[in-house]
PAKELO-55109 format. One record per residue (C-alpha): x, y, z. Coordinates in steps of 0.2 Angstrom, whole numbers, padded with zeros to 4 digits, always signed. Example, Ala and Ser with C-alpha at 12.3 -4.5 7.8 and 13.67 -1.06 7.14 Angstrom:
! residues 2
+0062-0022+0039/+0068-0005+0036/
***
This chain:
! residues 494
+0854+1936+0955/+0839+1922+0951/+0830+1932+0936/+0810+1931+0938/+0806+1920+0924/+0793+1929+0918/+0806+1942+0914/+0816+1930+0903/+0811+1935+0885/+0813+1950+0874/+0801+1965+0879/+0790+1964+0862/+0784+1946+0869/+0775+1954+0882/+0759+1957+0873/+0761+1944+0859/+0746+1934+0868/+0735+1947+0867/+0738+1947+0847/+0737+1931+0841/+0719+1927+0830/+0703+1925+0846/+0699+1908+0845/+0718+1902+0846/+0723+1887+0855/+0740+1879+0850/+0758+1884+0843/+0768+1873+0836/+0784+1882+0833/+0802+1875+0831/+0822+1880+0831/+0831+1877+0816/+0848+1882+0812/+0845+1892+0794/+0859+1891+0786/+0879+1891+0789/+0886+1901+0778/+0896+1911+0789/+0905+1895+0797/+0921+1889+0794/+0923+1877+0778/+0928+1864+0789/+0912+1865+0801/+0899+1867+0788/+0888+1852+0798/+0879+1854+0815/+0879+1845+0829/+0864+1843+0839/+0869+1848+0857/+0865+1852+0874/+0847+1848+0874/+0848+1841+0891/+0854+1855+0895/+0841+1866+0892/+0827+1857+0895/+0834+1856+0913/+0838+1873+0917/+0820+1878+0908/+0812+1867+0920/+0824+1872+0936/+0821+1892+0930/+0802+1891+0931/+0800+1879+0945/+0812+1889+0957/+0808+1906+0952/+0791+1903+0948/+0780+1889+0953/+0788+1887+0970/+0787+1905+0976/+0769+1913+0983/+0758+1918+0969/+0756+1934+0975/+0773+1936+0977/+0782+1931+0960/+0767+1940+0951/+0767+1957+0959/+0787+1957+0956/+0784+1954+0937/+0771+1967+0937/+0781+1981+0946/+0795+1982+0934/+0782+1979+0916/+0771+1990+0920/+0786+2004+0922/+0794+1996+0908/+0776+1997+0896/+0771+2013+0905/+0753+2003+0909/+0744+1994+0919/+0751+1978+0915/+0738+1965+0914/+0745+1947+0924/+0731+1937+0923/+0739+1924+0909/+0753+1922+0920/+0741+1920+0935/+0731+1906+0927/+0749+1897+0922/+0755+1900+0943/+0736+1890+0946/+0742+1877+0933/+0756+1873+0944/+0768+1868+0929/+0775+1873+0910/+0761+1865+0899/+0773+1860+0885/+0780+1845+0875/+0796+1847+0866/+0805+1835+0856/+0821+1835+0849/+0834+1826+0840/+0847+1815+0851/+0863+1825+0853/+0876+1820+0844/+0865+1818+0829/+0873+1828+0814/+0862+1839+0804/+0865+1850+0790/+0856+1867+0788/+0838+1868+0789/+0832+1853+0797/+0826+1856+0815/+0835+1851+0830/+0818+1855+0842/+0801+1856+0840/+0788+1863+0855/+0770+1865+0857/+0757+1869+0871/+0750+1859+0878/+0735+1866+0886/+0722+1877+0875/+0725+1891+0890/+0742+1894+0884/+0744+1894+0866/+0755+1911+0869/+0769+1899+0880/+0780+1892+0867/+0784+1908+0857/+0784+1916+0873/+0800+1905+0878/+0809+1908+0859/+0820+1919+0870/+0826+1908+0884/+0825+1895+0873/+0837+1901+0858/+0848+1910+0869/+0853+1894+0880/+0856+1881+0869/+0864+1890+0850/+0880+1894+0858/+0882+1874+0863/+0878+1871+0846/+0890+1881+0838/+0904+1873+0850/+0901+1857+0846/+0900+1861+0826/+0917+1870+0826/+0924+1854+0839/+0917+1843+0826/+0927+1851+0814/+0943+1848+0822/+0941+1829+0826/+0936+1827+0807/+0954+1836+0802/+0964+1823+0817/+0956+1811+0815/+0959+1811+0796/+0981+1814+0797/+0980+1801+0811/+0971+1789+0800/+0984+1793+0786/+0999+1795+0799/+0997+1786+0815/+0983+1774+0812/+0987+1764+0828/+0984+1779+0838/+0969+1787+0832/+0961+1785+0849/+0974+1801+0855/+0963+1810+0844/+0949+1810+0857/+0964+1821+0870/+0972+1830+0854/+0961+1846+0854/+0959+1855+0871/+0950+1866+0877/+0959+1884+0882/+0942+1895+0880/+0935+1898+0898/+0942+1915+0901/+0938+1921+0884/+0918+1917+0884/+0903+1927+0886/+0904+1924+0908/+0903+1907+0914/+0886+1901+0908/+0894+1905+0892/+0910+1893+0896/+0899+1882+0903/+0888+1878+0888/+0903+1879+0877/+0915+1868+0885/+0900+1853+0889/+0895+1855+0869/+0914+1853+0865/+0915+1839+0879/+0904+1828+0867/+0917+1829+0855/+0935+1831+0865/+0940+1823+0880/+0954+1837+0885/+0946+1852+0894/+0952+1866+0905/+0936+1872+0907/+0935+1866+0926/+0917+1869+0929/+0912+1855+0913/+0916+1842+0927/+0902+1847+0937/+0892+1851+0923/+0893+1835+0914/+0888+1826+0930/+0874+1832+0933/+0866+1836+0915/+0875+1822+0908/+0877+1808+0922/+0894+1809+0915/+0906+1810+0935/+0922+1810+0925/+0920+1818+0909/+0936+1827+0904/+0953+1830+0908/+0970+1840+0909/+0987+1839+0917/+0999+1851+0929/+1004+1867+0917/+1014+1881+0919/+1012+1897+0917/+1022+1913+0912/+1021+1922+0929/+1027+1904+0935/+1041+1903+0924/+1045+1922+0923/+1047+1922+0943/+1065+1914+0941/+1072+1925+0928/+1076+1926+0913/+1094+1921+0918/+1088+1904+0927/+1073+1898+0917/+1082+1880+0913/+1081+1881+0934/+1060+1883+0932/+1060+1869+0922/+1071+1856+0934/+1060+1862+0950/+1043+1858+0939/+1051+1842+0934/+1055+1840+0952/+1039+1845+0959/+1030+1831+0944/+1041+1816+0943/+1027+1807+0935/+1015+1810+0921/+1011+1822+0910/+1017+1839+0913/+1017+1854+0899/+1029+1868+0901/+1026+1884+0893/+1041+1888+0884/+1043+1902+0874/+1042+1917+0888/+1060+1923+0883/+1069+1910+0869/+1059+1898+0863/+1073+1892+0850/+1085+1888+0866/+1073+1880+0878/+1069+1870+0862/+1089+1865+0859/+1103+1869+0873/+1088+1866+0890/+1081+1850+0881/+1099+1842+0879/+1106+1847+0896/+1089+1839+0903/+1088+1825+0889/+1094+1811+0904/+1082+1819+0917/+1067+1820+0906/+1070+1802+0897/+1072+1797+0916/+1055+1805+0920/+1040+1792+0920/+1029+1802+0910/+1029+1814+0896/+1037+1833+0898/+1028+1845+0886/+1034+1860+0878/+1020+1874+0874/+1025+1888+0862/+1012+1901+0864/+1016+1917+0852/+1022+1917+0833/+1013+1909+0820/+1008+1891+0826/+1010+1884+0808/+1030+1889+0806/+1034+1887+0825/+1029+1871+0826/+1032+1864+0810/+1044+1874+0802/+1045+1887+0787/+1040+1881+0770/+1055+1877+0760/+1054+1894+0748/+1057+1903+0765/+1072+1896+0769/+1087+1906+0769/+1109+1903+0770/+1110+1912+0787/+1113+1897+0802/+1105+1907+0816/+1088+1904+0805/+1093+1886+0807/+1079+1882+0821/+1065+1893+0813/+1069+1883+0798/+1067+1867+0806/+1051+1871+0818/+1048+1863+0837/+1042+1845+0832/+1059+1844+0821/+1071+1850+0832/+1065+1838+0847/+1065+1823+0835/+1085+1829+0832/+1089+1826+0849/+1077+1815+0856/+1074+1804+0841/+1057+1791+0843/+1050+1780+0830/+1047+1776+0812/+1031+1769+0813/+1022+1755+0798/+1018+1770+0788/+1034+1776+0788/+1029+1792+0799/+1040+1797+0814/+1033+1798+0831/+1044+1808+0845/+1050+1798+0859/+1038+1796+0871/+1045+1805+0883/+1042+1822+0875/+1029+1833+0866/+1021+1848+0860/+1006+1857+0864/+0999+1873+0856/+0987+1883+0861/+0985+1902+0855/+0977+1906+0839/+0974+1889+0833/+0960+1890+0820/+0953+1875+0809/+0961+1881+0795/+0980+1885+0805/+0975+1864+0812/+0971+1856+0795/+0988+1866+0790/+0999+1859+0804/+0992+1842+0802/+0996+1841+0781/+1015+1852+0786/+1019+1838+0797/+1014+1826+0786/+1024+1831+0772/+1038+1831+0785/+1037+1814+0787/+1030+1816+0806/+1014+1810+0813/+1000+1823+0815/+0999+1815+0832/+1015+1823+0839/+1005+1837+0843/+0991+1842+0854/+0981+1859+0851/+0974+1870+0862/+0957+1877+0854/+0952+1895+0861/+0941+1907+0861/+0944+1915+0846/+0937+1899+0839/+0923+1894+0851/+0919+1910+0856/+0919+1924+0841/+0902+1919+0836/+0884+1924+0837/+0868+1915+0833/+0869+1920+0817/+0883+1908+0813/+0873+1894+0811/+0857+1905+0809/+0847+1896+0822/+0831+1902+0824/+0813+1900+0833/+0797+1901+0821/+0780+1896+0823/+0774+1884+0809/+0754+1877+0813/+0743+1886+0824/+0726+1879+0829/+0711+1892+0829/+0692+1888+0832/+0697+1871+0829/+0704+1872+0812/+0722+1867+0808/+0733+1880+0799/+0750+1877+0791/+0759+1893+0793/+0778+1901+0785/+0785+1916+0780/+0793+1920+0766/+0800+1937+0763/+0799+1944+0743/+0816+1952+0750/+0825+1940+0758/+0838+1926+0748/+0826+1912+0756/+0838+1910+0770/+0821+1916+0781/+0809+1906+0772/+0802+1893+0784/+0795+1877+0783/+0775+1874+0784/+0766+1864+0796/+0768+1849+0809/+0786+1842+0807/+0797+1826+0804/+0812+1822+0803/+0818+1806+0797/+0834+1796+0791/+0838+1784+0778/+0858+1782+0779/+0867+1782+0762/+0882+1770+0763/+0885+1769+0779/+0880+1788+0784/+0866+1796+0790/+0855+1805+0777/+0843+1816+0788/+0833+1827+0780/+0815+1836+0786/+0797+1834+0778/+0786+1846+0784/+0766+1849+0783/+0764+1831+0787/+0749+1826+0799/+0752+1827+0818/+0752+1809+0820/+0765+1808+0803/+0775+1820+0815/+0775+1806+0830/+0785+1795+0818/+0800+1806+0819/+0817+1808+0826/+0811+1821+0835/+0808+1814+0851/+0799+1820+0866/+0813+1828+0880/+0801+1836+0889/+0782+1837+0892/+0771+1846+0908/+0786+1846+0917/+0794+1832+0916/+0811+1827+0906/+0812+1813+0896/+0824+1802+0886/+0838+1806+0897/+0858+1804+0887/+0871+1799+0896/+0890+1809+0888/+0897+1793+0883/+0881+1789+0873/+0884+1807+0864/+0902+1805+0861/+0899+1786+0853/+0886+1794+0840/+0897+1807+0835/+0911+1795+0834/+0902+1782+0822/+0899+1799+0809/+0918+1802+0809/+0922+1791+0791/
***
């Protein structure tokens, strides 16, 4: 269903241009996140993301359902269901006058993605354009915040992950820190808020990871991105797949699937009856076939707490009874006991490269960081495992995480500038606003970015800002290829 766009904001909006002081004739409003208080430790920075994607769906929304269609047509659908909705006779004519205009008379500029920010520094700004339409900007809050603070969160909490790898890799692995880029994968699609949801999730965790399962990314990148191959995955079982042969003849699932993909990478999940088996009687009575394969068989637990089951239980766990022997000793430990590997120069050992371990249920930032400092304390690479990051984790969020927000800070009326805010007595000043036209500017502190906002400057102050303009009058500008994204965020990983 293709939603009229002038349906596409909250129901008090409706009447907000007949509100604002006669004689107005420009907002200038912008979203900041406020404040992230209620994010993880370990993503307490944002990550500027899916800009693109919003200014392109803003403009394909209102073009398509809008501007392209009769005016008659679009209008007296709006009107039906408003004046039903306000119980009166709804008056169009603003919208009217924007149908006559023949495109959204709006400029905003935003920070490039990838661009890491703490709280209260804007990632957007937009104004009007047009005198006619000083009600447009605040009038698109809704579409606005609603499309793009879910990317945002994504790539904050991925953000969060490649600081923690890429950290033990450094202090582990350092010649491998580049599997870092394929060590946090993406399990969240079915989990999300429908597919626009995954879909804004997975391309914001795309500019961070290179590992997805979330299928649609592919297209998504192309075309928002001009990314055509932008993530990746392997052939995975399931458990319906390796349930189907019985409990008695699951070694017999994993021959066939080893049969069916002689080469590459293939994951197996593995705990569907006896994870503790599969990880020592079926891995050495296939240790020739699997050493023989061209490619790397991973095993992936999936229930059970990921720290212990892949790592092992802490010391002061540890008891005399044998049968606790493999509990004791974890996944990545009982693989290295019969498939052995290397020592590498800083004395960590890497599993033989025929064989791994992938994770993917449940794994939080805090549950990584610990499997990563476990390992290391083993005396194993961090990079011996890869994690699968769900939707607990990307998706058990609201906008509030992050506190991203829409507010109007200069309005224009009979020709006189006015800086405006809020500031409620009975808030903490996690509301309070900033005043006036924005910039935004950096001055790097050895070697890192120091971004920070200076608001009621001049508008032409605001020109020279890293605010840049992404769209104006219905065209998008400064396009950002993927590539370029995931460089930037790279280059702040210290």
């Amino acid at each position: 269903m293709n939603i009229n766009p002038i349906l596409l904001t909250d129901g008090y909006k409706t009447s907000h241009h007949r509100m604002y002081p006669e004689g107005t004739t420009e907002v200038y409003s912008n979203f900041t996140p406020r404040n992230v208080k209620y994010m993880p430790q370990q993503a307490k920075e944002i990550v500027v993301a899916n800009i693109q994607y919003l200014v392109m769906n803003l403009d394909a929304v209102w073009k398509d359902g809008f501007f392209s269609l009769e005016k008659d047509v679009v209008i007296s659908k709006a009107k039906k269901y408003l004046d039903a909705y306000l119980s009166t006779d709804y008056d169009m004519s603003h919208f009217e006058a924007l149908h006559d205009l023949g495109y959204l008379p709006i400029e905003i500029k935003a920070l490039e993605e990838g661009t890491i920010i703490t709280e209260k520094i804007p990632v957007l700004t937009i104004r009007n354009t047009h005198p006619d339409f000083y009600w447009l900007p605040n009038f698109l809050e809704t579409y606005i915040s609603t499309t793009i603070w879910k990317g945002i969160h994504s790539a904050s909490i991925a953000y969060g992950y490649k600081k923690i790898l890429t950290k033990y890799a450094k202090e582990t692995d350092r010649d491998n820190v580049g599997f870092v880029d394929f060590q946090a994968h993406d399990f969240s699609f079915r989990g999300m808020q429908g597919v626009d949801g995954a879909i804004a999730s997975g391309l914001a965790f795309a500019m961070v990871f290179s590992g997805s399962d979330t299928i649609p990314v592919l297209e998504a990148a192309d075309h928002y991105y001009e990314a055509e191959t932008s993530v990746y995955s392997v052939p995975a079982s399931e458990h319906a797949v390796m349930t189907a042969y019985g409990k008695e003849d699951e070694i017999g699932a994993f021959k066939r699937l080893m049969k069916q993909f002689p080469t590459g990478i293939l994951s197996v999940v593995s705990d569907s009856f006896d994870l503790w088996k599969v990880c020592t009687e079926y891995v050495t009575e296939l240790k020739e076939e699997i050493l023989a394969r061209d490619g790397k068989l991973v095993l992936r637990p999936d229930s059970g707490d990921p720290v212990d089951i892949i790592c092992g239980l802490p010391k002061e766990k540890w008891t005399r009874d044998t049968k606790q022997i493999n509990n004791q000793k974890g996944v990545v430990e009982l693989l290295w006991d019969i498939f052995g590997g290397t020592v590498n120069e800083q004395g960590y050992k890497v599993l033989d490269s025929h064989i791994g371990v992938i994770y993917g249920d449940s794994i939080t930032l805090e549950r990584a960081e610990e499997i990563c400092k476990r390992l290391e304390a083993k005396g194993f690479a961090s990079t011996n495992i890869v994690l699968g990051v769900g939707s607990y984790s990307l998706g058990y969020a609201t906008r509030d995480n992050q506190g991203g927000a829409v507010k109007a800070t200069h309005v224009i009326v009979n020709g006189i500038n006015r800086d405006i805010f809020k500031d409620p007595v009975t808030d903490d000043g996690t509301k309070k606003s900033a005043k006036g036209y924005l910039q935004v500017v950096n001055e790097p502190e050895n070697g890192k970015d120091h971004i920070y906002l200076r608001d009621q400057v001049t508008f032409e102050e605001s020109k020279e800002s890293l605010l840049k303009t992404v769209y104006l009058n219905g065209t998008i500008n400064n396009i950002v290829k993927l590539n370029k994204i995931r460089q930037k965020i790279n280059n702040q990983i210290i």
